[in-house]
C-alpha positions in Angstrom: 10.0 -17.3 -7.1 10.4 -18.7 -10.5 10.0 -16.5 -13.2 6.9 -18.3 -15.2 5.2 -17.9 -11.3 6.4 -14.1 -11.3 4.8 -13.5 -14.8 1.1 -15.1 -14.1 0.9 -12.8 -10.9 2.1 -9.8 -13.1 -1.1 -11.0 -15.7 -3.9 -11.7 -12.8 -2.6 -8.4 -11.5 -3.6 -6.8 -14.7 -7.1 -9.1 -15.0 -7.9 -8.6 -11.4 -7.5 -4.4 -11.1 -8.5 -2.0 -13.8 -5.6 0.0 -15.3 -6.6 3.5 -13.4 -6.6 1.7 -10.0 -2.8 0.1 -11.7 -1.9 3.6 -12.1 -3.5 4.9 -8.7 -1.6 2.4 -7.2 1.5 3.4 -8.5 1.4 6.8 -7.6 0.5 6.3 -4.2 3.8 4.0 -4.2 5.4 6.7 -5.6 4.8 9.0 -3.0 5.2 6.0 -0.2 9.1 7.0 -1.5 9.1 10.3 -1.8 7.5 11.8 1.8 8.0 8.7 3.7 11.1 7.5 2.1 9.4 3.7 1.9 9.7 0.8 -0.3 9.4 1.0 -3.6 6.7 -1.9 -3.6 4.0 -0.8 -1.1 1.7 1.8 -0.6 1.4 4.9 2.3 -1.2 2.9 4.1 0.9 -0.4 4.1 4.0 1.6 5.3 1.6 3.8 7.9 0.0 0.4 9.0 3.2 -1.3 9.6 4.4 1.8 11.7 1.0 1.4 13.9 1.9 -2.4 14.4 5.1 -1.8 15.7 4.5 0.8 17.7 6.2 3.4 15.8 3.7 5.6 14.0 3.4 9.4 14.2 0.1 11.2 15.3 -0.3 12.5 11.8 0.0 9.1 10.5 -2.4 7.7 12.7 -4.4 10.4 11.6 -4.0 9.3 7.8 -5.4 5.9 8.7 -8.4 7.5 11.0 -9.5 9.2 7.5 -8.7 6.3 5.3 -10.8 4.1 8.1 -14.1 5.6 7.0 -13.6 4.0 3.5 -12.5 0.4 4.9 -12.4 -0.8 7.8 -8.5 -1.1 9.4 -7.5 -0.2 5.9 -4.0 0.9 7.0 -3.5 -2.6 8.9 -5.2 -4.3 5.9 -2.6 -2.6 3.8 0.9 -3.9 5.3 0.8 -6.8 2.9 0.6 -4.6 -0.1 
């Protein structure tokens, strides 16, 4: 990706999402690294939904994503490209 590309998705990012759902986002990556030792650049529910789609996912995992369902639907498979 060329860097002028890089730098107009860094500035929609910041039009498009407010700065507490910036910082939410970061700290659920943050912890996407810490307890499930996961990339840097995606979120629990990316990682978790990833898991599910290969076949790989613990029960408590699929749990996660059970909860997280009743705020969007197949939120954890909605995630994987985050």
């Amino acid at each position: 990706m060329e860097l002028k590309e890089l730098y107009k998705k860094f500035d929609r990012d910041v039009e498009k999402r407010s700065r507490l759902l910036r910082l939410l986002l970061s700290i659920d990556q943050f912890f996407n690294v810490l307890i499930w030792n996961g990339s840097q650049d995606q979120t629990i529910s990316g990682h978790i939904g990833r898991k599910i789609s290969e076949g790989r996912a613990l029960w408590v995992e699929k749990f996660i994503c059970k909860l997280l369902r009743k705020l969007e639907s197949k939120h954890c498979l909605k995630s994987r490209g985050e």
